[in-house]
Every structure is written in structure tokens, then in C-alpha cells.
Backbone as a ProteinNet text record, in pm:
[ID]
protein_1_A
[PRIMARY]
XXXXXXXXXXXXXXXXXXXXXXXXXXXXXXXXXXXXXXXXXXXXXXXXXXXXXXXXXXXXXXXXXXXXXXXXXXXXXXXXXXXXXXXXXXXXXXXXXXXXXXXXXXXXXXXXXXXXXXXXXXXXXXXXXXXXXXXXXXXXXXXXXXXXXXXXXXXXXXXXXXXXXXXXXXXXXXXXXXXXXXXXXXXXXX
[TERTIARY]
14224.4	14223.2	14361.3	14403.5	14532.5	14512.7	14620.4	14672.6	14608.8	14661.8	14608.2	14420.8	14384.5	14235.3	14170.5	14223.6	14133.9	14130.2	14266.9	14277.8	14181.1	14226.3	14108.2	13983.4	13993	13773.7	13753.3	13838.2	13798.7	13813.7	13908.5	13946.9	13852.1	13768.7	13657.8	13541.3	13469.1	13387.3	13407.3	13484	13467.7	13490	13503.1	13541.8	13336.5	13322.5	13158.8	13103.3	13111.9	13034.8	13037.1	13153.5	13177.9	13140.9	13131.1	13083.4	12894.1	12867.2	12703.7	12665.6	12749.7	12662.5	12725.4	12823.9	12831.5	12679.9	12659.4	12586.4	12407.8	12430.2	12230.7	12257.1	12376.4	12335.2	12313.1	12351.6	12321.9	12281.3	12184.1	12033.7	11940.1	11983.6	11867.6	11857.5	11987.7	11944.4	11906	11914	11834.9	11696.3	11649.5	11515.7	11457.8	11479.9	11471.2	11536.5	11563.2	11640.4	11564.9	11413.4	11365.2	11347.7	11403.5	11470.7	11585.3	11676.9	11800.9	11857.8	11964.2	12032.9	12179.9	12206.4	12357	12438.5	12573.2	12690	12828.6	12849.8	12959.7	13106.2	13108.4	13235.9	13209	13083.1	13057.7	13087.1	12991.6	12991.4	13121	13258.9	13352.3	13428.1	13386	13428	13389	13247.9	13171.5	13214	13246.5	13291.4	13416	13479	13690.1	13638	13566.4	13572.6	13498.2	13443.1	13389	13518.9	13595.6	13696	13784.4	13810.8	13975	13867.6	13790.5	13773.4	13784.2	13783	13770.6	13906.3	14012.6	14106.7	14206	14181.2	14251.3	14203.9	14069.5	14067.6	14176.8	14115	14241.5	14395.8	14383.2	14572.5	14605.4	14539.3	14584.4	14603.5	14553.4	14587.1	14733.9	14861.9	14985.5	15009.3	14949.8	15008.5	14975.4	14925.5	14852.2	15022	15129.8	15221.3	15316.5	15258.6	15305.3	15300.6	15348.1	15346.3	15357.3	15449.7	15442.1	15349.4	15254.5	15156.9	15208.1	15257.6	15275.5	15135.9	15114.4	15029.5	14978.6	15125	15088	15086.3	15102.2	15047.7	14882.1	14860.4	14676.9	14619.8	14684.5	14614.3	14654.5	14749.8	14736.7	14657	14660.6	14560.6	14387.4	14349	14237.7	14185.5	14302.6	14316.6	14271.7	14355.8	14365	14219.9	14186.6	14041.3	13944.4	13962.7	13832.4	13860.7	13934.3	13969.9	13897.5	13939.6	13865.1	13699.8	13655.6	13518.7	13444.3	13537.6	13469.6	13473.6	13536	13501	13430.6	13404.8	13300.1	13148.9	13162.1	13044.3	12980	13116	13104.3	13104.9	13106.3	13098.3	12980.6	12879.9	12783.4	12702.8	12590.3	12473	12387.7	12268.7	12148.9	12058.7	11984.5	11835.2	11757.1	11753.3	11670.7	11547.2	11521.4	11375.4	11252.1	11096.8	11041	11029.4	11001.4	10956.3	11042.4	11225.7	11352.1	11425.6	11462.8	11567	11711.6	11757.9	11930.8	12011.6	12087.8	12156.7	12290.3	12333.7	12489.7	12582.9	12590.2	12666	12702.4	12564.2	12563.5	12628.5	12589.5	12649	12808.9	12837.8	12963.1	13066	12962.9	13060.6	13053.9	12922.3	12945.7	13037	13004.4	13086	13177.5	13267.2	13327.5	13420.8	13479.4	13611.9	13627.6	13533.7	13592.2	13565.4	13562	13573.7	13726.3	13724.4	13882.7	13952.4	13892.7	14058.1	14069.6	13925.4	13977	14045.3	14012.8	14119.3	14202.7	14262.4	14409.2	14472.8	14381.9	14459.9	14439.1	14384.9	14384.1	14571.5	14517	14676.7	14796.9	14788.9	14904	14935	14856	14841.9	14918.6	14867.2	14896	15072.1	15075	15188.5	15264.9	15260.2	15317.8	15340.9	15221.1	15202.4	15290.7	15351.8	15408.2	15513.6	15535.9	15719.3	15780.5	15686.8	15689.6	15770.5	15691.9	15732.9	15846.6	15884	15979	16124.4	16220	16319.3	16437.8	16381	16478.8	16371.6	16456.9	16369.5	16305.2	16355.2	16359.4	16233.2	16229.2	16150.3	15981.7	16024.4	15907.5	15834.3	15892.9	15883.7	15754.4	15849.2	15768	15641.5	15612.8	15532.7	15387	15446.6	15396.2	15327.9	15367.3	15335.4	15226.5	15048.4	14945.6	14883.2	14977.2	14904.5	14979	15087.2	15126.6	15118.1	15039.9	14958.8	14823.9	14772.8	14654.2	14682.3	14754.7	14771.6	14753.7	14847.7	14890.7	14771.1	14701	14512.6	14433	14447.9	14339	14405.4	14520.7	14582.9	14539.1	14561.6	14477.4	14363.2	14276.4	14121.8	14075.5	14193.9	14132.1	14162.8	14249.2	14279.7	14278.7	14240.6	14134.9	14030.2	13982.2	13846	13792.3	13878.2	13872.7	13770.8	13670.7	13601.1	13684.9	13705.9	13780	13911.7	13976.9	14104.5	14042	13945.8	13879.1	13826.5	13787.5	13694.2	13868.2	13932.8	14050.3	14114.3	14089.4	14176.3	14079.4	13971	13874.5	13860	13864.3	13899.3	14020.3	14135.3	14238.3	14243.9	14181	14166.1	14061.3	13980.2	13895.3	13943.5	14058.4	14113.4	14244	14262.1	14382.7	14326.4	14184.7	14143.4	14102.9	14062	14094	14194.5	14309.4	14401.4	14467.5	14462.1	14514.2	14397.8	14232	14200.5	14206.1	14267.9	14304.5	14425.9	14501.9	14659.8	14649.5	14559.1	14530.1	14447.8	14362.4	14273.8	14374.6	14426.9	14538.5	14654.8	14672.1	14695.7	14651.5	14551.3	14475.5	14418.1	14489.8	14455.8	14503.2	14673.2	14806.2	14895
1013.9	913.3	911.5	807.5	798.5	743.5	794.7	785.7	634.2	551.5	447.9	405	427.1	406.4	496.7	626.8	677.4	629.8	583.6	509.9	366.4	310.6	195.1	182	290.9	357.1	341.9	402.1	450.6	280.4	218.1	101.2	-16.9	5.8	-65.1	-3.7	111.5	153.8	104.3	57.9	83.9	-87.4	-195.1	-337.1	-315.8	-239.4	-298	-295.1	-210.7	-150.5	-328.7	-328.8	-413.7	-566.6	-617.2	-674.4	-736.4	-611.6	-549.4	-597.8	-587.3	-595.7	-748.7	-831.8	-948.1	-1005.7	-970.9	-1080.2	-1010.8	-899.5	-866.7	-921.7	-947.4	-997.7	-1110	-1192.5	-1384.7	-1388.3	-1308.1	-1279.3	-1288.3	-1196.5	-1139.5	-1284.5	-1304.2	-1431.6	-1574.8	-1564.6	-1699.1	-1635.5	-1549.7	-1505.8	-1508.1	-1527.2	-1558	-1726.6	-1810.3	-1891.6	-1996.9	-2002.3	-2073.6	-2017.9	-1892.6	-1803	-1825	-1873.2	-1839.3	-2005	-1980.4	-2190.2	-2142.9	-2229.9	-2223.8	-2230.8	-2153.6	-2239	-2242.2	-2335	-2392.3	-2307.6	-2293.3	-2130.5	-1993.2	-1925.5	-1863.8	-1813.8	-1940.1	-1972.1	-1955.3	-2026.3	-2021.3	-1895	-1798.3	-1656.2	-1601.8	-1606	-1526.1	-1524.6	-1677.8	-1707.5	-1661.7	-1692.6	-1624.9	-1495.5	-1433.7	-1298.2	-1261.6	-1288.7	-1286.6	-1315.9	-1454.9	-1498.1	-1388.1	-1341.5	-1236.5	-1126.1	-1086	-945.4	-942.5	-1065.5	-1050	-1079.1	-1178.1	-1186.2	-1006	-959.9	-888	-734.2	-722.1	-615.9	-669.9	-765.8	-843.5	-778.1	-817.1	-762.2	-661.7	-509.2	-442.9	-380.6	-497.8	-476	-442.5	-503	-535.7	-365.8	-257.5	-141.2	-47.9	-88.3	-62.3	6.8	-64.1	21.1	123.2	190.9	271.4	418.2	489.2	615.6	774.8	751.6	837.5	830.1	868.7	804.6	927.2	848.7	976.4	941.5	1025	1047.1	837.7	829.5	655.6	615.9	654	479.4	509.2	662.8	624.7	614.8	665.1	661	486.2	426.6	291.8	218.3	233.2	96.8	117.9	287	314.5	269.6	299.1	261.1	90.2	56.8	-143.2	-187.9	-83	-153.6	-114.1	-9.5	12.9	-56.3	-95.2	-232.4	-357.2	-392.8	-501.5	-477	-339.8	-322.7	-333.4	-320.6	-307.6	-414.3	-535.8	-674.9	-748.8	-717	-752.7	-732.9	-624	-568.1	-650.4	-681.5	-690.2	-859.7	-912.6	-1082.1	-1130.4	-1030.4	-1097.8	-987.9	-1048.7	-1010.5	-906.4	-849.8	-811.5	-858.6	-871.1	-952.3	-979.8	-1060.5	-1067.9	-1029.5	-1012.8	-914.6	-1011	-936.2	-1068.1	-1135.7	-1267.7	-1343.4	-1391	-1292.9	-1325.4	-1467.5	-1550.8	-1652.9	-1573.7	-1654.6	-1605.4	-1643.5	-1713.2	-1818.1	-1740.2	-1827.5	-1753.9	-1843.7	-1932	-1997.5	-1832	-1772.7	-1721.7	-1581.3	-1578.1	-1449.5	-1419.4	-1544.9	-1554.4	-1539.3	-1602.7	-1593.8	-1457.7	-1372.7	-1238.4	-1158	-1137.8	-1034.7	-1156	-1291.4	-1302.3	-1229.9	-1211	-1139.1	-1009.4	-903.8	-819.5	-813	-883.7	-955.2	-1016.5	-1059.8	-1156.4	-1030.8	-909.8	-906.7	-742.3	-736.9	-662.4	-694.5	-894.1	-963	-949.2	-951.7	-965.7	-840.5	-678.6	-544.1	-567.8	-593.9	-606.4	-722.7	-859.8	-912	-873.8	-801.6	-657.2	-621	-556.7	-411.6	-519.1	-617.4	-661.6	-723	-776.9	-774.1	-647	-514.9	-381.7	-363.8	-397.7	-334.3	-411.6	-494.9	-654.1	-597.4	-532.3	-518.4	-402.3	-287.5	-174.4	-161.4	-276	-293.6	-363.1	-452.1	-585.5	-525	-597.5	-535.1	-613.2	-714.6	-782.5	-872.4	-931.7	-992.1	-1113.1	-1184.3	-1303	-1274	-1196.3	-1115.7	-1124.7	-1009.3	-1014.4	-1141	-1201	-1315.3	-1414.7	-1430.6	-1508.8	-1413.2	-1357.2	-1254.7	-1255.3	-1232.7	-1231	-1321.1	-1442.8	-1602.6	-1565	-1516.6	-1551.9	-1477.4	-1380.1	-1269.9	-1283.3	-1393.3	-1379.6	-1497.1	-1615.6	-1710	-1665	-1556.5	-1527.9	-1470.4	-1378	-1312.2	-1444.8	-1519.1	-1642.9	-1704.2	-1717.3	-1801.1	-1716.1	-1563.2	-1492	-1462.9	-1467.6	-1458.5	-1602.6	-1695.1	-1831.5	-1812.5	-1758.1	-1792.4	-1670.1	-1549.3	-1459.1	-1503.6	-1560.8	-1593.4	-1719.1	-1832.4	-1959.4	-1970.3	-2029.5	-2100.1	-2183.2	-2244.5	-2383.8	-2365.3	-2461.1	-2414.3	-2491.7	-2606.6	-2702.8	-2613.7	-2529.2	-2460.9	-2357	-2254.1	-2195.7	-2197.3	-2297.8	-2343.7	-2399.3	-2516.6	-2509.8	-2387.6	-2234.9	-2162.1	-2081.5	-2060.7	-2025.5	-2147	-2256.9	-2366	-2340.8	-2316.2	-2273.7	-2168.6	-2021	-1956.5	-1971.3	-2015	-2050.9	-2128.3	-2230.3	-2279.5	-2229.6	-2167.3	-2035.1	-1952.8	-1889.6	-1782.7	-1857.2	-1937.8	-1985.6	-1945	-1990.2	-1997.5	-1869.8	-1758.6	-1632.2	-1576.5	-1576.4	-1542.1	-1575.9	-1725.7	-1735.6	-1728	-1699.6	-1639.1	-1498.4	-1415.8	-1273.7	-1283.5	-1346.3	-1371.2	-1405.8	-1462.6	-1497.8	-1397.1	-1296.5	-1169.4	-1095.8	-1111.5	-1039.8	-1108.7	-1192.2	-1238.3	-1198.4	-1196.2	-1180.5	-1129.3
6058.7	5953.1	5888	5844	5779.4	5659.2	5558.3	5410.3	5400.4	5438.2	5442.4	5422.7	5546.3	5588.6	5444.3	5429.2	5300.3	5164.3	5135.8	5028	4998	5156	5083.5	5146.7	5206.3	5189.6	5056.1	4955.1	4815.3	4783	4780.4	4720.7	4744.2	4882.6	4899	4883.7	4850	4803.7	4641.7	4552.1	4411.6	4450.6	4512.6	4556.4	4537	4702.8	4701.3	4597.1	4512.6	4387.1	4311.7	4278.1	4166.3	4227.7	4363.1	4447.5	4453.2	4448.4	4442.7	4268.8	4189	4042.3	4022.8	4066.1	4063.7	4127.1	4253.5	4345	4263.1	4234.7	4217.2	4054.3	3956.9	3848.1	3905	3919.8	3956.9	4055	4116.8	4156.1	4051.5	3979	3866.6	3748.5	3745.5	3670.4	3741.1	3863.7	3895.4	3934.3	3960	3982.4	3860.1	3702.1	3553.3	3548.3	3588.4	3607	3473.5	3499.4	3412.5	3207.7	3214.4	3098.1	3051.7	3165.1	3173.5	3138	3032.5	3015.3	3024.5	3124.9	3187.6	3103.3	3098.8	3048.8	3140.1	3172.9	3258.9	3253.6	3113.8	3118.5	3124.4	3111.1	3172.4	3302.5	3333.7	3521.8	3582.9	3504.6	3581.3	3534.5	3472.2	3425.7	3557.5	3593.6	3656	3833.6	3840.1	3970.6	4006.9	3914.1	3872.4	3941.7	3861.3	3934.5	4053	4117.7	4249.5	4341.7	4330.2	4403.4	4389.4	4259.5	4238.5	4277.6	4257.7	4369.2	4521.6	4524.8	4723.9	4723.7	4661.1	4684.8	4681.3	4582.5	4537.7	4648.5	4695.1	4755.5	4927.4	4987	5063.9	5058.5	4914.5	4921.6	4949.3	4938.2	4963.3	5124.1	5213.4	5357.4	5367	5255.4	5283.7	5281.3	5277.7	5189.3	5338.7	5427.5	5550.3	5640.6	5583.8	5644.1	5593.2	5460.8	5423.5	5461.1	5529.7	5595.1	5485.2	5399.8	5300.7	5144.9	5122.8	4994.6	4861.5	4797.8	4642.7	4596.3	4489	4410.6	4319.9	4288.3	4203.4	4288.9	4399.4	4559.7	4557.7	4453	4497	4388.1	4309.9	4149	4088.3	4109.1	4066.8	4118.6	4250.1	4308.4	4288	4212.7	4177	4051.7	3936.6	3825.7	3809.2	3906.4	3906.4	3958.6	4046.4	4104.9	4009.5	3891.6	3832.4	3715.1	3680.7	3558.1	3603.5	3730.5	3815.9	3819.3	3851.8	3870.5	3745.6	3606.4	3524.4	3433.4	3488.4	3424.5	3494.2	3651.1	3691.5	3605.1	3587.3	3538.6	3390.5	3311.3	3177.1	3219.8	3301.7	3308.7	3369.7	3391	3465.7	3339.1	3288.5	3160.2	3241.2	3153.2	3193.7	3256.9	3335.3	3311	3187.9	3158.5	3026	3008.6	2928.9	2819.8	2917.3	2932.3	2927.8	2809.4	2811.7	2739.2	2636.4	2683.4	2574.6	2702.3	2639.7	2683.8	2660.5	2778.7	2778.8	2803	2710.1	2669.9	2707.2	2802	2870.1	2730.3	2698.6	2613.8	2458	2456.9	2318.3	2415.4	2566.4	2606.8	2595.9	2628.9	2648.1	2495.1	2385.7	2264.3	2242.6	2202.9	2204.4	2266.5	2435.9	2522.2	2592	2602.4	2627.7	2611.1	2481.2	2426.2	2495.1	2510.4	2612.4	2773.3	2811.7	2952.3	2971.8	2888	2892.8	2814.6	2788.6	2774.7	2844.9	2951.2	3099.3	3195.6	3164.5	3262.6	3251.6	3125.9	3053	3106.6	3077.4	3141	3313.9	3345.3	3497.6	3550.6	3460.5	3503	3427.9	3375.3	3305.6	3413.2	3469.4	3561.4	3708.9	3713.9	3828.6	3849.9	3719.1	3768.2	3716.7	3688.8	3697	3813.5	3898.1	4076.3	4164.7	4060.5	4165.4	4123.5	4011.1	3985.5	4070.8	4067.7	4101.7	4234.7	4307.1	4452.7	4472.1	4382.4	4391.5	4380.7	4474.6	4476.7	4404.3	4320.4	4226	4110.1	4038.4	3930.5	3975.9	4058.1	4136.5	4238.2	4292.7	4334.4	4317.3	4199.4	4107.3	4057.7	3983.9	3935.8	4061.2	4187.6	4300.8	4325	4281.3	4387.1	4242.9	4130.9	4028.8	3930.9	4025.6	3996.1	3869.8	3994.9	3953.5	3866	3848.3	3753.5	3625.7	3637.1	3527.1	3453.7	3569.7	3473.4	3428.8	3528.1	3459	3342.8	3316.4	3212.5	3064.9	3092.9	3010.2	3003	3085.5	3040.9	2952.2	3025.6	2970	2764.6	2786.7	2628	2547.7	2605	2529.8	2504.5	2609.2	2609.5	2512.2	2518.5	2396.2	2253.2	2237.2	2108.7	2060.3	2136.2	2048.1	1991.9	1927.8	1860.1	1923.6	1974.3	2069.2	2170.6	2174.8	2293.9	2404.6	2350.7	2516.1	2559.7	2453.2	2485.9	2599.2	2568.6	2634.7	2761.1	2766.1	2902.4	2933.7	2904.2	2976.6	3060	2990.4	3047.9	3161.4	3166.4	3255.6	3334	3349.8	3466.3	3528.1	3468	3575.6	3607.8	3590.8	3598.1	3759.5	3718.5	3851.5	3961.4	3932.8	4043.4	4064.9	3993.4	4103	4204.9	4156.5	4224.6	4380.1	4429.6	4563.9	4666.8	4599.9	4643.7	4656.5	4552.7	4569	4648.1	4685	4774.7	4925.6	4918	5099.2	5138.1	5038.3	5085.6	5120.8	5051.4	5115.3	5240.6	5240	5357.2	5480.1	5447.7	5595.3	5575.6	5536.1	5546.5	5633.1	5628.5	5699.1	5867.6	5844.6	6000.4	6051.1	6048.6	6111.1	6042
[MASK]
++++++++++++++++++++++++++++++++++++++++++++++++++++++++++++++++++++++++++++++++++++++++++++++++++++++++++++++++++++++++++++++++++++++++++++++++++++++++++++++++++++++++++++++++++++++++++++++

């Protein structure tokens, strides 16, 4: 086995995890569905992160040719995935009570704020991992695009009132994540 393959055994074992409580919560809430009243930013919180976890476990195929591993080639990308695992967690609710309704609109005003602002340390972290590697500012910068508009959404969406500001920044937020998951995906083709 190589430095590699063990690292992201671990990196996809803590991916499935966070993977697994996305898909059995929005299970659990459409199996309650007639309990359950949608809200559209939510939804695109919830989806953001499904897309940036698959995108983001993807990326780390690029690291597949590193031969020497220090200690921060394993402790960051553990660190970054359990920030990731743990806004998964915090963006998808409970099952609700019987006989309680569960209003994602009221979920979202409550525990939005710390959801968005695991996103916010996750696109910190991401572009840290982007500089780390980058061998100029110019560099960085290209490479760092999306984490450093995410960063820039998730800082709006934490600090408005605004609901349209809000849902604005979780809509682009959701239509980035596409795109940064099939640029890794074709990473991984070739």
C-alpha cells in the first residue's frame, strides 16, 4: 500500500461518512415529507454540499503523485475533510418528532448561521491548501478561484438580514458547485 492509497482510505472513509448522513437525512425527511415544508435555500445549502463533497473528495486524486508524505500532507487534508464532514452534518436537520412539523425555512434561520460559517472555515482552509501548493501569487489566485468566491458568498450569507441577499449567495454557491465537481471528475479520468 502506498502513502498515497492510505491517506485517502482515511480521506474517503470520513467523505463516506459525511456522504451517508447527507443522503439518510433527505431520506429521513422525505420519508416525513408530509411533516416536512420545504425551503428552497435550505435545499440549495443542502445540495451545495453534496456537490462540494464529491467534488472536493475528487480533488484529492491530484496528490496521487506525491512520493514523500510529511506529517501536514496528512494532517491537513484530514483536518479539511472533517470541517467538510461536519457541515454536512450540520446542513441536513433531524428527523422530526412524531406529530412535530419541520419547517426547513425556521431550520435554516436557527442553524443556518453555523453551517455557513463551517463553509466559510472549510473555504479558508481551502484556499490555505491552494496556497500551500502554489508556486506564485498568480498561481494561487487561478487555482483558488472557487474557494475564494465561496468564501465571499458564505461571508454575505453570514452577515445579511436579507433574505434575497441570502438565498442570492447559496444560489451561486450551488451553481459553482457543478462545475468544481466536474472539473475534478475529469481529473480523474485522465
Amino acid at each position: 500500500m502506498t502513502s498515497f492509497e492510505f491517506v485517502f482510505g482515511m480521506i474517503s472513509v470520513i467523505t463516506s461518512l459525511a456522504l451517508t448522513r447527507l443522503l439518510s437525512g433527505c431520506v429521513g425527511l422525505y420519508r416525513h415529507a408530509e411533516r416536512v415544508r420545504f425551503s428552497w435555500r435550505h435545499g440549495c445549502w443542502t445540495a451545495m454540499a453534496f456537490l462540494l463533497l464529491l467534488g472536493n473528495w475528487a480533488s484529492f486524486w491530484r496528490m496521487r503523485d506525491i512520493q514523500s508524505w510529511q506529517a501536514l500532507d496528512v494532517l491537513i487534508p484530514l483536518a479539511f475533510v472533517s470541517v467538510l464532514y461536519a457541515f454536512c452534518d450540520m446542513v441536513v436537520p433531524e428527523e422530526p418528532e412524531p406529530g412535530v412539523v419541520l419547517d426547513l425555512r425556521t431550520y435554516h434561520a436557527v442553524q443556518g448561521r453555523r453551517y455557513k460559517l463551517l463553509q466559510l472555515v472549510f473555504a479558508v482552509m481551502a484556499t490555505l491548501v491552494v496556497a500551500r501548493s502554489s508556486s506564485s501569487v498568480g498561481d494561487w489566485l487561478a487555482n483558488a478561484v472557487f474557494a475564494l468566491v465561496a468564501a465571499a458568498c458564505s461571508v454575505v450569507a453570514l452577515r445579511t438580514r436579507r433574505v434575497w441577499l441570502d438565498t442570492a449567495a447559496a444560489a451561486v454557491l450551488l451553481a459553482m458547485a457543478p462545475v468544481f465537481l466536474w472539473m475534478h471528475l475529469q481529473a480523474l479520468a485522465g
